[in-house]
N, C-alpha and C positions, 0 to 999 in steps of 0.2 A: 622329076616329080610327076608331071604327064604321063611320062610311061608309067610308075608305078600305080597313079591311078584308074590308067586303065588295065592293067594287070588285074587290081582288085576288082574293079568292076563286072570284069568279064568272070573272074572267079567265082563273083557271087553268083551269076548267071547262071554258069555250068553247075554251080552247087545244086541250083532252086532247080533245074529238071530233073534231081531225083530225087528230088523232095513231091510224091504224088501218090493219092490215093488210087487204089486198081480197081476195075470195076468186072464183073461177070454177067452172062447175059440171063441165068438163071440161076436158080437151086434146085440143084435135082434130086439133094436127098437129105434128109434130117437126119437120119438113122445112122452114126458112124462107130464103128466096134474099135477094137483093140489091131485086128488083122488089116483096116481098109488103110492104113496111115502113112503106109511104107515110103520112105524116100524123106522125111519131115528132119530137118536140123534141129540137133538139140545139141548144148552149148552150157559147160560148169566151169564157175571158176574155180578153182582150189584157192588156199590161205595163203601161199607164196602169191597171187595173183595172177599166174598163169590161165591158159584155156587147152581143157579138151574138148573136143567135139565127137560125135558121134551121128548116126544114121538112123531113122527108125524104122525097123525091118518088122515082116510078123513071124512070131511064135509059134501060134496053134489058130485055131479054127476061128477063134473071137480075141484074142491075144494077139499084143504087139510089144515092142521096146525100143529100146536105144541104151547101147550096154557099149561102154570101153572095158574091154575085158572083162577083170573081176574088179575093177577099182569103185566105179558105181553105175547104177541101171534107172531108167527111167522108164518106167510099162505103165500099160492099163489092160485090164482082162472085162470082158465084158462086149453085146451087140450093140453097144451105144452109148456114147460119150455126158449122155445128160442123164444118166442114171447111177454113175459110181464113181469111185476117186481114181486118182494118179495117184503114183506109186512113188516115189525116189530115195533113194536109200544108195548109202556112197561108204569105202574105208576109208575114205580121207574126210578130215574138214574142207567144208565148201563154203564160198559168201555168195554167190551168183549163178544162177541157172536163166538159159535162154531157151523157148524152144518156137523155132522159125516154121510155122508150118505154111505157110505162103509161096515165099522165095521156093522152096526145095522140092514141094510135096505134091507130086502129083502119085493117088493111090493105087493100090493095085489094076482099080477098075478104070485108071486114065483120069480120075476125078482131079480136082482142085478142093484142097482142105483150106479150111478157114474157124476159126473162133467164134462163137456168137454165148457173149456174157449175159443177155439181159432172159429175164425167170418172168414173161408174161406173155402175153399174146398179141399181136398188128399190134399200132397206134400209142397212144400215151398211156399211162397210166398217171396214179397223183402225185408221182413225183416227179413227173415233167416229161420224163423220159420216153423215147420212140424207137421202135423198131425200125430196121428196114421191110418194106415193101412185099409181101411175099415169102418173107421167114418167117419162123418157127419161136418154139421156145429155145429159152439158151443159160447156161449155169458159168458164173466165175466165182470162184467161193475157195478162198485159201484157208481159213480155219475150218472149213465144212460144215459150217452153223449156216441153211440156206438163207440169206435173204435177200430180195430184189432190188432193193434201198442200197446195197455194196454193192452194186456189179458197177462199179465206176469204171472207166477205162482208162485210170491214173489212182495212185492213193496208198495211204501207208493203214497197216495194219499189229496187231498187238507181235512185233519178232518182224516183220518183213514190208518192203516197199515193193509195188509194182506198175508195171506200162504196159498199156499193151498201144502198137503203132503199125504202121502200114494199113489205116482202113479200105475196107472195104464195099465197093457198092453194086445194086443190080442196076442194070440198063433201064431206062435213064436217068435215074432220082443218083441226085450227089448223095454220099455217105451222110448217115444220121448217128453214128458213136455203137453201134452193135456190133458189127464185123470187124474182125481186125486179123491180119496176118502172122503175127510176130508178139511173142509174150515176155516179158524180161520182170525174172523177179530177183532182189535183192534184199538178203537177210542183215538184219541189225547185229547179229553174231553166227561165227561159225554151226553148219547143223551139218548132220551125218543123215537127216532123214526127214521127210515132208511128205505130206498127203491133201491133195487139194481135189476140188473138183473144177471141170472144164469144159464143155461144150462145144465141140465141132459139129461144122455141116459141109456138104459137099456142092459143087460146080461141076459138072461137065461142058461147061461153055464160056470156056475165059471171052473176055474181049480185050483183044491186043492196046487198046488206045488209053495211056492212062490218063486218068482227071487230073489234071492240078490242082494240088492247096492253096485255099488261099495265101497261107504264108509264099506257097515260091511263086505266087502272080506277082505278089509284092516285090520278092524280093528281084524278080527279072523284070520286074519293070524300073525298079530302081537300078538296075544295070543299065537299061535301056537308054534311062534320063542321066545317066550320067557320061553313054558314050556320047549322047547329042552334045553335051554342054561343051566336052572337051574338041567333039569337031569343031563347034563356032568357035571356042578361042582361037581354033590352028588359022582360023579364017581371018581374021582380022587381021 
């Protein structure tokens, strides 16, 4: 029973270090096209529940995608991500579409791509909400109807649910809910085709050290207090 509670405990441990938000040391650029995104994971389920994945490479001059074959494609055309929709259009039925720009994507120009949902400027606005530090404007919008009020970073919408995870922060302020790495949307029924809008910015200046969640301080500390407990009983 000993061993297997420390099994668990130490599981949970190891689980909670990569449970953490990443941080960069700047923004270097608001401005992200269709062509700057190259290297970005994108991720569909099909209706049997499978996954293909794919790479996002560039097209043309302001154009980019992520194309398994001809089965379906994921673009945007355009110098900038806060001004027009995504594209995706598929021959199969799909329930889920992922796309990791965090983890995979560093752009042509050596950048770090990241997400930035919220549609106003620094500071709060009146519905509570804050940008980080130093950014820009930013669009998450799945019906395409803009409004700042939906740029949640969770939340189910009229056909589809979504997350966005892996936040993001500048040196030194911890994450305030606008940056995020990694998008996961999830439709209520199969689709063959979706148009949203999205909002990237760029980093040339990762910082290697990543911040912990509160949830995995908890949860490694509750590792922690639980190797102590079972050392004192060995002691007795």
């Amino acid at each position: 029973m000993k061993k297997l509670a420390l099994v668990l405990f130490l599981g949970i441990s190891v689980f909670a270090t990569h449970l953490h938000a990443s941080t960069v040391n700047g923004i270097s650029s608001f401005t992200v096209g269709g062509d700057d995104m190259t290297g970005m994971g994108i991720g569909v389920q099909l209706a049997d529940g499978t996954w293909q994945t794919a790479t996002w490479t560039t097209t043309s001059g302001n154009a980019g995608g992520a194309y398994y074959g001809t089965d379906w494609s994921l673009s945007y055309t355009g110098d900038d991500t806060f001004s027009g929709s995504w594209t995706f259009n598929s021959t199969q039925a799909v329930s889920a579409i992922y796309i990791d720009a965090y983890n995979a994507s560093y752009d042509t120009t050596g950048a770090l791509i990241f997400f930035d949902i919220f549609d106003w400027f620094d500071g709060n606005d009146s519905t509570g909400f804050a940008d980080t530090e130093g950014s820009f404007r930013g669009w998450w919008d799945g019906n395409k109807d803009p409004d700042p009020d939906t740029a949640l970073s969770e939340g189910d919408s009229d056909g589809y649910s979504w997350k966005f995870s892996n936040a993001i922060s500048v040196t030194p302020d911890d994450p305030v809910g606008d940056l995020w790495g990694r998008l996961d949307i999830n439709f209520d029924e199969l689709i063959t085709s979706f148009r949203f809008r999205l909002d990237t910015d760029r980093s040339s200046d990762l910082d290697p050290s990543p911040v912990p969640e509160p949830t995995t301080m908890v949860l490694f500390g509750l590792g922690l207090l639980g190797l102590g407990a079972l050392g004192r009983k060995k002691t007795v």
